[in-house]
Backbone as numpy.savetxt, mean C-alpha at the origin, in Angstrom:
# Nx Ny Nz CAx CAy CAz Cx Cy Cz
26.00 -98.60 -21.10 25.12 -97.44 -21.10 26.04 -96.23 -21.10
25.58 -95.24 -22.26 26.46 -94.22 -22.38 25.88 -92.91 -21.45
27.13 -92.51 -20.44 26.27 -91.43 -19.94 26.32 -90.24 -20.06
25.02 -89.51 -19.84 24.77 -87.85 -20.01 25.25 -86.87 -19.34
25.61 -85.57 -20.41 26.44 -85.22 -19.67 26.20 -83.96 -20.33
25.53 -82.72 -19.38 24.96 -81.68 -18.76 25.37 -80.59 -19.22
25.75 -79.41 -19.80 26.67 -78.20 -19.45 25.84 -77.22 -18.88
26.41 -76.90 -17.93 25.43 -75.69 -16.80 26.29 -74.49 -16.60
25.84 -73.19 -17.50 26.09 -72.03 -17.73 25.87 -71.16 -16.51
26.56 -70.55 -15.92 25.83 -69.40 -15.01 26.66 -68.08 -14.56
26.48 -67.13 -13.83 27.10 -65.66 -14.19 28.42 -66.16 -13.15
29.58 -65.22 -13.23 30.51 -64.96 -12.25 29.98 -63.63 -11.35
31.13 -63.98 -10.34 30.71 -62.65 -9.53 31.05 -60.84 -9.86
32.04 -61.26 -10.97 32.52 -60.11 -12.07 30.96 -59.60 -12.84
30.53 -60.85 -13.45 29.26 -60.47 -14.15 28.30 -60.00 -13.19
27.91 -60.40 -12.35 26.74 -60.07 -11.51 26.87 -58.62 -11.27
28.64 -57.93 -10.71 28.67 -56.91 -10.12 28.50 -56.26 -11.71
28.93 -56.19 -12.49 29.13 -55.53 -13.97 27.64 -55.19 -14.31
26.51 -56.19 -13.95 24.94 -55.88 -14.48 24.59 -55.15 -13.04
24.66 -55.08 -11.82 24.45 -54.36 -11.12 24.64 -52.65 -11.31
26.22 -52.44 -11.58 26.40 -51.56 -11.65 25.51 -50.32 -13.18
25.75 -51.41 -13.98 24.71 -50.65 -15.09 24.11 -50.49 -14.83
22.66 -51.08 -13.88 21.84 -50.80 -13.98 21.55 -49.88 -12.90
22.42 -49.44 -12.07 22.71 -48.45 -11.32 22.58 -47.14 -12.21
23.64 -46.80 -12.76 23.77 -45.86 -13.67 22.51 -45.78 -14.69
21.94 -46.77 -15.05 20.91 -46.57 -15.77 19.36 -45.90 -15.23
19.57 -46.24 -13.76 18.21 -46.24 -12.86 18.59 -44.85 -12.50
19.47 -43.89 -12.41 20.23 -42.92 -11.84 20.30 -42.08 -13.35
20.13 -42.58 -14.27 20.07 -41.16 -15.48 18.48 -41.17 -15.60
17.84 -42.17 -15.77 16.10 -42.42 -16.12 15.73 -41.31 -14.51
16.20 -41.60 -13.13 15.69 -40.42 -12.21 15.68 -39.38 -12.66
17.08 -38.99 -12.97 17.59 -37.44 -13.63 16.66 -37.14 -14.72
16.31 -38.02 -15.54 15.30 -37.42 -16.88 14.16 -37.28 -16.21
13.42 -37.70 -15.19 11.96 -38.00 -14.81 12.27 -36.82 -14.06
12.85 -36.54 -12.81 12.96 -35.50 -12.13 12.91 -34.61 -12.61
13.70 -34.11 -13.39 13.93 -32.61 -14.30 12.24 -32.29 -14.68
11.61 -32.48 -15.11 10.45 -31.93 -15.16 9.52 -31.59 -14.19
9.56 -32.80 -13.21 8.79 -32.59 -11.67 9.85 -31.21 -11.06
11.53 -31.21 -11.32 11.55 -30.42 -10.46 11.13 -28.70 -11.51
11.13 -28.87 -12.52 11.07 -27.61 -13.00 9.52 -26.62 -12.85
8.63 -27.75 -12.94 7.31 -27.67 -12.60 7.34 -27.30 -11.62
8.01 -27.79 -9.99 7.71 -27.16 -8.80 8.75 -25.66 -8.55
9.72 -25.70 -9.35 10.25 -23.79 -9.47 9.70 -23.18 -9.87
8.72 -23.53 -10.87 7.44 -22.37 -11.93 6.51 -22.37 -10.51
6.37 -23.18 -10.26 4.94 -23.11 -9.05 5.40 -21.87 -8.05
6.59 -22.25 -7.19 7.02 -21.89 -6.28 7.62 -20.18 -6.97
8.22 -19.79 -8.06 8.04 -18.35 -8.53 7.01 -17.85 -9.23
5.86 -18.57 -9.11 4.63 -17.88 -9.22 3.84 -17.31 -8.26
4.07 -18.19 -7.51 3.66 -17.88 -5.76 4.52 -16.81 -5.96
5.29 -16.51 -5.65 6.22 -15.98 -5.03 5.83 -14.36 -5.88
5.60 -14.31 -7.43 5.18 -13.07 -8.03 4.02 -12.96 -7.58
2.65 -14.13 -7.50 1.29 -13.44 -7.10 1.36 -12.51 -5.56
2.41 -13.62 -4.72 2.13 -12.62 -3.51 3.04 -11.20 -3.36
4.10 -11.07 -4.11 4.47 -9.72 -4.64 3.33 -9.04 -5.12
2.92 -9.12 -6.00 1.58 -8.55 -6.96 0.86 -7.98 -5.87
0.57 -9.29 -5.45 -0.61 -9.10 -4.16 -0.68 -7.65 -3.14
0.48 -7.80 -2.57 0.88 -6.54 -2.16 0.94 -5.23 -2.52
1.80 -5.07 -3.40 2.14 -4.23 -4.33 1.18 -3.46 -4.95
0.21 -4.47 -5.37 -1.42 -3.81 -5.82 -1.99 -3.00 -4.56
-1.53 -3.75 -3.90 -2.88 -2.51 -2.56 -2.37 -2.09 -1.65
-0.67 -1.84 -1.70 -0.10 -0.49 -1.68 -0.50 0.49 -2.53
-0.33 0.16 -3.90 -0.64 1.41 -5.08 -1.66 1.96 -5.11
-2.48 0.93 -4.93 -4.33 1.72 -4.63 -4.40 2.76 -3.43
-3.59 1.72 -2.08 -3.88 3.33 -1.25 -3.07 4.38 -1.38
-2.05 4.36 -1.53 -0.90 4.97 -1.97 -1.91 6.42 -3.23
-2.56 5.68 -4.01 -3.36 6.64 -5.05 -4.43 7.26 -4.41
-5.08 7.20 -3.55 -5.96 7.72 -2.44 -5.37 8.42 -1.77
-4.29 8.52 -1.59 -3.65 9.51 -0.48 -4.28 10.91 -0.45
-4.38 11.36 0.58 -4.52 13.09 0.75 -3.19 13.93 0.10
-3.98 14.73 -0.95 -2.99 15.61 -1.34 -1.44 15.89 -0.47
0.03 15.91 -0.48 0.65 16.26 0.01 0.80 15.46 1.58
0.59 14.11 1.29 0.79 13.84 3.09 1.93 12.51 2.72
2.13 12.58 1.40 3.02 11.20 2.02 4.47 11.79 2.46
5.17 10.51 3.49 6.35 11.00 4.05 7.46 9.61 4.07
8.68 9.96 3.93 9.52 8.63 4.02 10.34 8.60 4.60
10.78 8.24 6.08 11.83 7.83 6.57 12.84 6.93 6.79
13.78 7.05 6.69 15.05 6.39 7.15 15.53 5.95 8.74
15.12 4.89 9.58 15.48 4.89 10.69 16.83 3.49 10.79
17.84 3.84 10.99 19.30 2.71 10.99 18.49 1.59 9.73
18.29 0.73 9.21 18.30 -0.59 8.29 16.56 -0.38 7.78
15.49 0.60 8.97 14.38 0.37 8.61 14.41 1.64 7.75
13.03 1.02 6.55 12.55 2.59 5.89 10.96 2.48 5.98
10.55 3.74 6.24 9.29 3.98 6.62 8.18 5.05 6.06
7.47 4.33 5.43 6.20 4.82 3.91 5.05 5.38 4.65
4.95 6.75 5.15 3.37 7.42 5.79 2.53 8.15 4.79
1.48 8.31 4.73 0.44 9.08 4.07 -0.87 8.45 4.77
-1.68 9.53 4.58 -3.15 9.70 4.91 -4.01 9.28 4.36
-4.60 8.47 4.29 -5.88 7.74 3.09 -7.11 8.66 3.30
-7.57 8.47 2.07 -9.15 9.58 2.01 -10.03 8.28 1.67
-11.08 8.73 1.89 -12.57 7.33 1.64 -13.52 8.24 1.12
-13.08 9.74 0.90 -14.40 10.28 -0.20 -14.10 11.95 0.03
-14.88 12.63 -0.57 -14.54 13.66 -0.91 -15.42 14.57 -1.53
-15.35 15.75 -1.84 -16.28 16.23 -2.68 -16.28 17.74 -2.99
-17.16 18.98 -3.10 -16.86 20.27 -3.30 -18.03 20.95 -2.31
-17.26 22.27 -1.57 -17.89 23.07 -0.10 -18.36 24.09 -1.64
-19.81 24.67 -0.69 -20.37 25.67 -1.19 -19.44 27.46 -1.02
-18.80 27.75 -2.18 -17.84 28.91 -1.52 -18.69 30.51 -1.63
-19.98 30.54 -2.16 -20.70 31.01 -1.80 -22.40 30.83 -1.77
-23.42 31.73 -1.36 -24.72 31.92 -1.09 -25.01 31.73 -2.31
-25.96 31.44 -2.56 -26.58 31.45 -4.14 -27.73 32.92 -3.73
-27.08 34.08 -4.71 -27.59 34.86 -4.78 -28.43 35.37 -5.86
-29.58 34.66 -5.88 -30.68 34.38 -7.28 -31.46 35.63 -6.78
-31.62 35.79 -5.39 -32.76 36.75 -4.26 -31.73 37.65 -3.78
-31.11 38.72 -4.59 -30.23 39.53 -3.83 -30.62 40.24 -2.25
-31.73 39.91 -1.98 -32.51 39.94 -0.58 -32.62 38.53 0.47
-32.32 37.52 0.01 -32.46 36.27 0.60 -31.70 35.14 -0.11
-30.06 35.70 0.64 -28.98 34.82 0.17 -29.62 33.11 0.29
-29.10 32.09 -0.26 -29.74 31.07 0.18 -28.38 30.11 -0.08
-27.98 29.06 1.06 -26.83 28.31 1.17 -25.79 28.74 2.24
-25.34 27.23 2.86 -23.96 28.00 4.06 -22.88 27.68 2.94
-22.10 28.59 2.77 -21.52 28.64 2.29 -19.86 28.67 3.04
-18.85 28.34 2.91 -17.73 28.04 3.74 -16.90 29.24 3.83
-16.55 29.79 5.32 -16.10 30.92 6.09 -15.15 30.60 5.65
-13.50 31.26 5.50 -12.39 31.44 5.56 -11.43 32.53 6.69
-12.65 33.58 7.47 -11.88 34.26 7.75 -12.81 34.33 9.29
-13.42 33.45 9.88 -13.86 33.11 11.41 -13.69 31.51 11.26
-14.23 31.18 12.85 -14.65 29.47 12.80 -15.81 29.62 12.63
-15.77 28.32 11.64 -17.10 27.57 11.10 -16.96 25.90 11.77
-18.67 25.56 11.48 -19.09 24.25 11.77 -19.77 23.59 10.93
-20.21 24.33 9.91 -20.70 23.81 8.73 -20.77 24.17 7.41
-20.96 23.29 6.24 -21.15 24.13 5.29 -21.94 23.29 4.00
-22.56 23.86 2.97 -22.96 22.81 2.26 -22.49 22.43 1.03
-22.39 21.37 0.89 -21.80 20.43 -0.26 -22.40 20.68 -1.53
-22.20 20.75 -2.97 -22.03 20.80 -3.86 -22.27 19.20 -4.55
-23.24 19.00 -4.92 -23.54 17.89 -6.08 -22.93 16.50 -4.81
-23.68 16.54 -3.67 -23.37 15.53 -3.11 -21.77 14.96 -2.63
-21.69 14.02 -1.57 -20.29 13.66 -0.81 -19.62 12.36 -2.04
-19.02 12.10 -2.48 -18.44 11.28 -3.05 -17.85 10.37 -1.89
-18.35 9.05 -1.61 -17.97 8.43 -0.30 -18.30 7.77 0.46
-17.72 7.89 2.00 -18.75 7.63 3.17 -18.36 8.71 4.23
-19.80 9.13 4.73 -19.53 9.68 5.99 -20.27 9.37 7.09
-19.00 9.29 8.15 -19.27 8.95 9.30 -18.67 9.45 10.42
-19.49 10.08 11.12 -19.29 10.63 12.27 -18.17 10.45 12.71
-16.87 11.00 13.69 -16.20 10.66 13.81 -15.18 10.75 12.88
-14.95 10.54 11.64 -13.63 10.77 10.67 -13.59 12.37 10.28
-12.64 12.40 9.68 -12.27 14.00 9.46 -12.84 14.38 8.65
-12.50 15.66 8.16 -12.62 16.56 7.37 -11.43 17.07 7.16
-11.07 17.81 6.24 -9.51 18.26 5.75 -9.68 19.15 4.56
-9.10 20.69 4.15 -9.46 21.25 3.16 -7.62 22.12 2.96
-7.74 21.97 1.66 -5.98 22.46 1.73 -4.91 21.86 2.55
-4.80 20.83 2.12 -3.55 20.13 2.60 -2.55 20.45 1.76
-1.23 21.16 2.22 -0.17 21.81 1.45 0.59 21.14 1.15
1.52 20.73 2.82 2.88 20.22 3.19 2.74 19.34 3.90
3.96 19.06 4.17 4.18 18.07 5.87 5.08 18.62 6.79
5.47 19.80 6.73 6.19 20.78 7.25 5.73 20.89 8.34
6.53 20.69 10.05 5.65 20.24 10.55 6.16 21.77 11.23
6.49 22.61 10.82 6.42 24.31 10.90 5.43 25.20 10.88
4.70 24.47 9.68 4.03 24.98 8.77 2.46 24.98 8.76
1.62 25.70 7.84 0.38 25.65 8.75 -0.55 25.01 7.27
-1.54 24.81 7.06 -2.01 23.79 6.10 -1.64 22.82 6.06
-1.35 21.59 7.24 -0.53 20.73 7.23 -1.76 19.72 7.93
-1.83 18.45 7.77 -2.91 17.42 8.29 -2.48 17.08 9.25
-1.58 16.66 9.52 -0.32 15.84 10.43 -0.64 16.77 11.87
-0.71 18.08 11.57 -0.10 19.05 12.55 -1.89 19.32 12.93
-2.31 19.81 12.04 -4.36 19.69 12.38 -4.79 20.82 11.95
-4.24 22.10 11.74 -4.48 23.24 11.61 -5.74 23.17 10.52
-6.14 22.41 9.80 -6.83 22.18 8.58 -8.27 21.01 8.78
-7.74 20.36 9.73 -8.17 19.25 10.00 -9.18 19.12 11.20
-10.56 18.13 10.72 -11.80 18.54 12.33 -12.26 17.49 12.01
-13.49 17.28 13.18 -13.73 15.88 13.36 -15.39 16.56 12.47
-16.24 15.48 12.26 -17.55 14.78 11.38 -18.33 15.07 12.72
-19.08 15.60 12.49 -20.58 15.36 13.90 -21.86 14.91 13.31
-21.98 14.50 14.03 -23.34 13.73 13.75 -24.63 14.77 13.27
-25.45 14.14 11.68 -26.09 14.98 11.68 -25.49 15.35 9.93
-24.39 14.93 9.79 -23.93 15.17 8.57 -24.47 14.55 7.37
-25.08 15.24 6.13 -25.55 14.33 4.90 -24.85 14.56 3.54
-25.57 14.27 3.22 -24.77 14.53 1.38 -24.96 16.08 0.88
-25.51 16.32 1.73 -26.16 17.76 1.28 -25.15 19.33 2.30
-25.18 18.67 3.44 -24.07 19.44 4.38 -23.88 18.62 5.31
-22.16 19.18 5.44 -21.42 18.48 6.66 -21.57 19.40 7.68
-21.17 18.96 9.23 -21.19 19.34 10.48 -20.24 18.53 10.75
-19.30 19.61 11.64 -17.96 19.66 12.45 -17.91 20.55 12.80
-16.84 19.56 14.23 -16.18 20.82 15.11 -16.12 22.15 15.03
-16.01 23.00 15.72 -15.46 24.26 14.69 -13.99 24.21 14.22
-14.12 25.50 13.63 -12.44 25.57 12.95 -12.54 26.37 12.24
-11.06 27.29 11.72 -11.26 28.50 11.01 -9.88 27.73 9.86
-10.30 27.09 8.65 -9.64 26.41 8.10 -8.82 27.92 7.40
-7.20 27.61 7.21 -6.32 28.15 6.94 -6.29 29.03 5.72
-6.69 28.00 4.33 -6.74 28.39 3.27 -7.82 27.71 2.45
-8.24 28.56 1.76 -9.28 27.55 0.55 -8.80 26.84 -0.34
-9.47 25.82 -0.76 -8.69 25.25 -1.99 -8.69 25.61 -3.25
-7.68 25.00 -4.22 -7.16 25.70 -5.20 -7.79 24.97 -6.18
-8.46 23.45 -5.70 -8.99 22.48 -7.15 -10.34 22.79 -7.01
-11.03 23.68 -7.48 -12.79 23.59 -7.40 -13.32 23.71 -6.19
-12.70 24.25 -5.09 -13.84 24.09 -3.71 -13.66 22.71 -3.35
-12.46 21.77 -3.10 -12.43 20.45 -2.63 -12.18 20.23 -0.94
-13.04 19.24 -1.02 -12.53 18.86 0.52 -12.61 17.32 0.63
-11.77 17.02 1.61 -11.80 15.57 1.58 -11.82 15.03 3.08
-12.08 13.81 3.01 -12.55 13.04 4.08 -12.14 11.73 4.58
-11.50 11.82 5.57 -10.42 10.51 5.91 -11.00 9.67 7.03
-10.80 8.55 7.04 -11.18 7.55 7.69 -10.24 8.30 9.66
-11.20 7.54 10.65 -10.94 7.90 11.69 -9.80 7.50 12.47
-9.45 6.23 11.56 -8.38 5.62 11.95 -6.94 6.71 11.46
-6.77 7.23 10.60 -5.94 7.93 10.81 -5.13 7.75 9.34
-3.60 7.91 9.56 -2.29 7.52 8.54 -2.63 6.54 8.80
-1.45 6.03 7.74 -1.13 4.44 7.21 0.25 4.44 7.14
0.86 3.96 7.74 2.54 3.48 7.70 2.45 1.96 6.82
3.64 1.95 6.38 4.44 0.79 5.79 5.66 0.53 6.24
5.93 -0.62 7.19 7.74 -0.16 7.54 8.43 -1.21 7.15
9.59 -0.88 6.45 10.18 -2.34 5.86 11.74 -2.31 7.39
11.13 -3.74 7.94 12.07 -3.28 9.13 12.37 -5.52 8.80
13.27 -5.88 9.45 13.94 -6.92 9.74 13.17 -8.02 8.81
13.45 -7.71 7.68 13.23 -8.78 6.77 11.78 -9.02 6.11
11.19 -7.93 6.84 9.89 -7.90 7.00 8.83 -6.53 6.58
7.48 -6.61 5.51 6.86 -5.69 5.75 5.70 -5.51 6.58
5.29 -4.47 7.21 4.58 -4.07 8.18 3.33 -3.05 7.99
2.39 -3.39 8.22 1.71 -1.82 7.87 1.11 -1.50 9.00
0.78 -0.61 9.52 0.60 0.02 11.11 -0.82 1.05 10.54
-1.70 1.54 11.55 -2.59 2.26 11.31 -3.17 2.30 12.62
-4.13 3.12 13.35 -4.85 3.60 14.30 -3.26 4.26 15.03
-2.83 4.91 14.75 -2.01 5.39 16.05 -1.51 7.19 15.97
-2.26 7.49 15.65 -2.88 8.90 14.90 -2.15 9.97 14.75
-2.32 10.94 14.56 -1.49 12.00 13.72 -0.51 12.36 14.45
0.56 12.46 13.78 1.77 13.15 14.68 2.90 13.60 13.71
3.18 15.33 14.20 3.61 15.87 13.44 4.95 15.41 12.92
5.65 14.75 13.84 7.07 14.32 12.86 6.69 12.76 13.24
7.48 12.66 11.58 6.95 10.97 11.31 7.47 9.86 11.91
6.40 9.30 12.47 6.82 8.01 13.61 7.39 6.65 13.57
8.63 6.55 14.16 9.43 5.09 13.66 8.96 4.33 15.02
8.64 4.31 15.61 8.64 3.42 16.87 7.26 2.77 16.71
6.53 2.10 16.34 5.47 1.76 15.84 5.06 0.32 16.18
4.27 -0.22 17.13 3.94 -1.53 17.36 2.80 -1.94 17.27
2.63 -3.41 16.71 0.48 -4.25 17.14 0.50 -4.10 15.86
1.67 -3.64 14.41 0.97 -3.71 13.10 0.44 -5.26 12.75
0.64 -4.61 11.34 -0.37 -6.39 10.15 0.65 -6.95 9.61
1.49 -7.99 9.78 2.50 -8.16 9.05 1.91 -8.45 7.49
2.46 -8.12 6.43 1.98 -8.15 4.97 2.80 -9.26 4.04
4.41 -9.44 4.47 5.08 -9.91 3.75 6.63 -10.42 4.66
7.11 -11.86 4.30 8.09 -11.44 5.12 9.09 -12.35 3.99
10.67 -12.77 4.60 11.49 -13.18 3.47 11.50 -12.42 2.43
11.82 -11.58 2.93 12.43 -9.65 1.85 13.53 -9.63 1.96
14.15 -10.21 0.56 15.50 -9.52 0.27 15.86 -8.02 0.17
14.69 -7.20 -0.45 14.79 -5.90 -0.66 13.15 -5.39 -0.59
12.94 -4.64 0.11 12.44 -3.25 0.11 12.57 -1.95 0.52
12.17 -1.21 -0.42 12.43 0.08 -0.64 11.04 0.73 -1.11
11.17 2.31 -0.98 10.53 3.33 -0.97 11.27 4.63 -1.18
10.38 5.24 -2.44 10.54 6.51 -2.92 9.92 7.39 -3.26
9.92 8.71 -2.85 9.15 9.66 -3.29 9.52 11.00 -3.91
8.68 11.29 -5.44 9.54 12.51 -6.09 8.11 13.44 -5.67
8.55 14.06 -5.18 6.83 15.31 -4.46 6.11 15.84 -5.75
6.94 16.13 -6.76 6.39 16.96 -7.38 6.01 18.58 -7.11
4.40 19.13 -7.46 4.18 20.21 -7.11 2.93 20.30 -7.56
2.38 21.55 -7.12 0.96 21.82 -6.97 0.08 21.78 -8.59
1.26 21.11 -9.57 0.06 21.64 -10.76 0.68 20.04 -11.03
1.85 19.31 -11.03 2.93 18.18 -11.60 2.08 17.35 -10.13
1.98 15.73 -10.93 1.78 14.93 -9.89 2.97 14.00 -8.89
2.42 14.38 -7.48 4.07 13.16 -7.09 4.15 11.36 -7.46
4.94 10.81 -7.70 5.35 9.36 -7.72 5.75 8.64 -6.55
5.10 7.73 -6.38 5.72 7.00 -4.85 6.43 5.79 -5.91
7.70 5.26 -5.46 8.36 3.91 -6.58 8.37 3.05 -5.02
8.02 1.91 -5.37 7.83 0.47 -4.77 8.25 -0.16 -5.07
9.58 -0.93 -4.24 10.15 -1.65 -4.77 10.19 -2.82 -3.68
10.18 -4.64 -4.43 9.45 -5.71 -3.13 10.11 -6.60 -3.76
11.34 -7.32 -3.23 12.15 -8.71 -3.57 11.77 -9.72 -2.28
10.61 -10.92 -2.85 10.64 -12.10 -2.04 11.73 -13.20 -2.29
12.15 -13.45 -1.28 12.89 -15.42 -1.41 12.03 -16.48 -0.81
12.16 -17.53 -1.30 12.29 -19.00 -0.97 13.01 -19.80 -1.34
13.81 -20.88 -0.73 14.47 -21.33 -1.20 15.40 -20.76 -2.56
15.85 -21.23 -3.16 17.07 -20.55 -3.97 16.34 -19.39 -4.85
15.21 -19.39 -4.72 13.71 -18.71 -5.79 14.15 -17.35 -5.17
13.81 -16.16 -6.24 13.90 -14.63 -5.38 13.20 -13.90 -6.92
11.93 -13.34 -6.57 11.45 -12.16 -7.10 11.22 -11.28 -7.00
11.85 -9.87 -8.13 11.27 -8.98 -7.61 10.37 -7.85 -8.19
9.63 -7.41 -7.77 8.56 -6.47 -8.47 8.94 -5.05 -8.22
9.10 -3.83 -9.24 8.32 -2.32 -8.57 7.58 -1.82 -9.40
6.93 -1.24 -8.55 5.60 -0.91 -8.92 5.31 0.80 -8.87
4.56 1.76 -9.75 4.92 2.94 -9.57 3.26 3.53 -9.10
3.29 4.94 -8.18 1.65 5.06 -7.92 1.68 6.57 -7.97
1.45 7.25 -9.09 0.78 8.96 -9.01 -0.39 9.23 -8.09
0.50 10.71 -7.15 -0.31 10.84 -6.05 -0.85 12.24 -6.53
-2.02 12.84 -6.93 -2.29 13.97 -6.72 -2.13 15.09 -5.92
-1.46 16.01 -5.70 -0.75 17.04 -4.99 -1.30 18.21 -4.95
-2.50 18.50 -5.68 -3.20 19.86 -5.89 -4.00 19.59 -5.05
-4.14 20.91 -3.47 -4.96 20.46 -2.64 -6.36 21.45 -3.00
């Protein structure tokens, strides 16, 4: 009987490590191709975020920033912090500057004093707004000179809302307002809460409000809203302009995350003719 006889093929330990290792390298470039898209997809995500909540901001700075009361914004420098003030208005409208004299015998209208105190006067084609008891009134806002007299900050211009006030005439305090205005008989009307600060202080923006008028502009400021934080850069600028030329506030807002950093500025014309 002739016997059988087998041949049995099988790997060395050279071969085994040799298909290991390929397929190392192979499993390790196929990651690298698959990854690259997951990770590029999550940097678009993560600097989109990162522009909407720039945007985000930035937008409603500029809006109030464009509301401002003629002549009130202010910018300080305190050691690393910088600090963005102005006055927001919520409506506005035109004082009667005289009687309607149709009845040269029976003036008819209060018309707004310049040269005693007054407490009232009547409005012109309705308040553009809201009014509410309690918030100001303001007519000729010049400067921020805190020398100086037409100034909001300082009050000389500035009275409180009394109850009783309509679209037709306001009531306030008294007051013998400084100067008349120069745009049509305007007056405007600010919320009770007061200024609005912005402070770009430790990495961080801030906006502060209820802590009320004060003639030189206030860095010590606590209890704000935090708005934004992981700020590589912010900044604030203001060109004033002048009473006929409008001023520019420039906004400038760099977020990070991770290796990600955007940055936005944003520009806001402030009307200056009080």
């Amino acid at each position: 009987m002739t016997g059988c006889h087998h041949n049995q093929h099988g790997f060395t330990l050279i071969e085994l490590i040799l298909v290991i290792v390929l397929l190392g390298i192979l499993g390790t470039v196929t990651i690298g191709i698959l990854l690259q898209p997951i990770q590029a997809f999550q940097d678009q995500s993560r600097r989109a975020s990162l522009v909407a909540e720039a945007d985000r901001i930035l937008t409603r700075m500029t809006r109030e920033v464009r509301m401002a009361l003629p002549n009130s914004v202010r910018i300080t420098t305190s050691g690393s912090d910088q600090f963005l003030e102005f006055i927001p208005t919520q409506g506005g409208g035109r004082y009667r500057a005289q009687a309607d004299l149709s009845d040269i015998n029976n003036p008819v209208g209060e018309s707004l004093n310049f040269t005693s105190s007054v407490t009232r006067f009547d409005v012109l084609g309705g308040v553009l707004g809201h009014i509410n008891p309690g918030d100001y009134l303001v007519i000729f806002n010049a400067n921020v000179d805190p020398d100086s007299s037409a100034n909001a900050y300082r009050g000389d211009n500035r009275t409180r809302l009394q109850t009783g006030s309509s679209q037709s005439q306001l009531i306030f305090e008294a007051i013998e307002f400084p100067f008349p205005s120069l745009n049509a008989q305007r007056f405007d009307l600010i919320p009770a809460t007061g200024p609005v600060t912005y402070a770009c202080r430790n990495n961080q923006l801030i906006r502060y409000t209820g802590y009320g008028f004060q003639v030189q502009q206030p860095t010590g400021l606590n209890n704000g809203q935090l708005m934004a934080s992981r700020l590589q850069r912010c900044e604030f600028s203001y060109l004033p302009g002048d009473h006929i030329r409008n001023g520019l506030v420039t906004l400038r807002l760099s977020i990070s995350e991770a290796d990600e950093t955007v940055e936005l500025l944003y520009q806001a014309q402030v009307m200056n003719t009080p």
